[in-house]
C-alpha positions in Angstrom: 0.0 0.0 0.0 1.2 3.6 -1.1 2.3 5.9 2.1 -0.6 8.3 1.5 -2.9 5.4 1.4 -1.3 4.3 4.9 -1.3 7.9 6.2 -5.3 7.9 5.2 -6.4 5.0 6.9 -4.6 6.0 10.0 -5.9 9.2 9.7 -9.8 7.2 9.4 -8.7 5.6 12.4 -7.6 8.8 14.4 -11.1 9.9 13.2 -13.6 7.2 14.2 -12.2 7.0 17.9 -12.3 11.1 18.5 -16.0 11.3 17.1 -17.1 8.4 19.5 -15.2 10.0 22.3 -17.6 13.0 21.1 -20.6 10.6 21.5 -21.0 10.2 17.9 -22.1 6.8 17.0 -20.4 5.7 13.6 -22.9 3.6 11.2 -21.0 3.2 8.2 -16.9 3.6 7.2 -16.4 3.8 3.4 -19.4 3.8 2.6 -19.3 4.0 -1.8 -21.9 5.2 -4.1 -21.2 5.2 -7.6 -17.9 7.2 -7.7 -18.3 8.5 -4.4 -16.9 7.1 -0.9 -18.1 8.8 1.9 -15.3 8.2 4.9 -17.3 7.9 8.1 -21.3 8.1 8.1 -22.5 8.9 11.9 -25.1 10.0 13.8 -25.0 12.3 16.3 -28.6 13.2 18.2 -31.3 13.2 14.7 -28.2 14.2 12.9 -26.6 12.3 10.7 -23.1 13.9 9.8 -21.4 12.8 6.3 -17.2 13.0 7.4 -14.9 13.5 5.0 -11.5 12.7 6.6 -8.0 14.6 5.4 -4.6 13.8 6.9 -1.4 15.4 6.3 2.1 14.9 7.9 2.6 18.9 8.0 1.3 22.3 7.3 3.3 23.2 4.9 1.1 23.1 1.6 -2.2 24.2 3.7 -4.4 22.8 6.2 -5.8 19.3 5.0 -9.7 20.9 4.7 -8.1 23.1 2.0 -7.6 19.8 -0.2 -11.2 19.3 -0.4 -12.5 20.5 -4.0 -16.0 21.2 -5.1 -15.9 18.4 -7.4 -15.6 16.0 -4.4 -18.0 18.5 -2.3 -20.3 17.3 -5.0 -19.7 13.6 -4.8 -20.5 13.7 -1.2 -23.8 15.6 -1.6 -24.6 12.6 -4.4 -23.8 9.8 -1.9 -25.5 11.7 1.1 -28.7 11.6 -0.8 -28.3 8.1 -2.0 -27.5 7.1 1.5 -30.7 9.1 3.1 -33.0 7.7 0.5 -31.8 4.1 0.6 -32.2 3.5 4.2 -35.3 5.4 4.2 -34.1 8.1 7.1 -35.7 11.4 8.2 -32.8 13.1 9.8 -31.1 16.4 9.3 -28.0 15.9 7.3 -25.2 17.9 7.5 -21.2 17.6 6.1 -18.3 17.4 8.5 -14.8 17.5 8.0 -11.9 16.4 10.5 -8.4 17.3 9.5 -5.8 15.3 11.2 -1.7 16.9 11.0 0.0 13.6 12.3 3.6 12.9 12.6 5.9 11.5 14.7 6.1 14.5 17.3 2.2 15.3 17.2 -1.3 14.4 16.1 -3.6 17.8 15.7 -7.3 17.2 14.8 -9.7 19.8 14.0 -13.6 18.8 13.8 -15.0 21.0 11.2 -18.7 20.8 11.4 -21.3 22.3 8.6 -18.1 22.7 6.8 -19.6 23.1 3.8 -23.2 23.9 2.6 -25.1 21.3 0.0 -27.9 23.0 -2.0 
């Protein structure tokens, strides 16, 4: 597996235990549709919050929610409703991101929520 892949997954990891320690309860990790993959599905009171995951090592480039493009914004939106419709849920929705800076001396996460509007 490539480094970035590895670097990902740990990141996913990092991800899932901090938003249970936040009382969230996960319900679905890599969860596809079509050309979408949707990191981490969870609920969170009648919310369900669709979690796109970025990891970096550093900084140095930008923060990790800066890699996230409105192409992919668009992907999530897609699988979100797919997701809502297919299980047949009535729950707010609403789009989370949690970037991770990881490295040897230090793991930063920040918990975006609402990070971005779907229309």
């Amino acid at each position: 597996m490539a480094i970035h892949n590895e670097l990902g997954k740990e990141g996913e990891k990092i991800a899932v235990d901090y938003l249970v320690k936040k009382g969230y309860k996960i319900l679905e990790k890599n969860w596809r549709y079509q050309k979408a993959e949707v990191d981490i599905i969870a609920a969170f009171e009648n919310t369900l919050a669709i979690v796109e995951v970025k990891t970096r090592t550093n900084s140095y480039f930008g923060n990790p929610q800066d890699f996230i493009n409105p192409k992919k914004i668009k992907l999530l939106v897609s699988a979100a409703n797919e997701y809502v419709i297919s299980k047949n849920l009535d729950v707010d929705v609403r789009f989370d991101i949690v970037a991770i800076i990881t490295n040897k001396k230090v793991t930063e996460i920040e918990h975006l929520e609402n990070a971005f509007l779907y229309f």
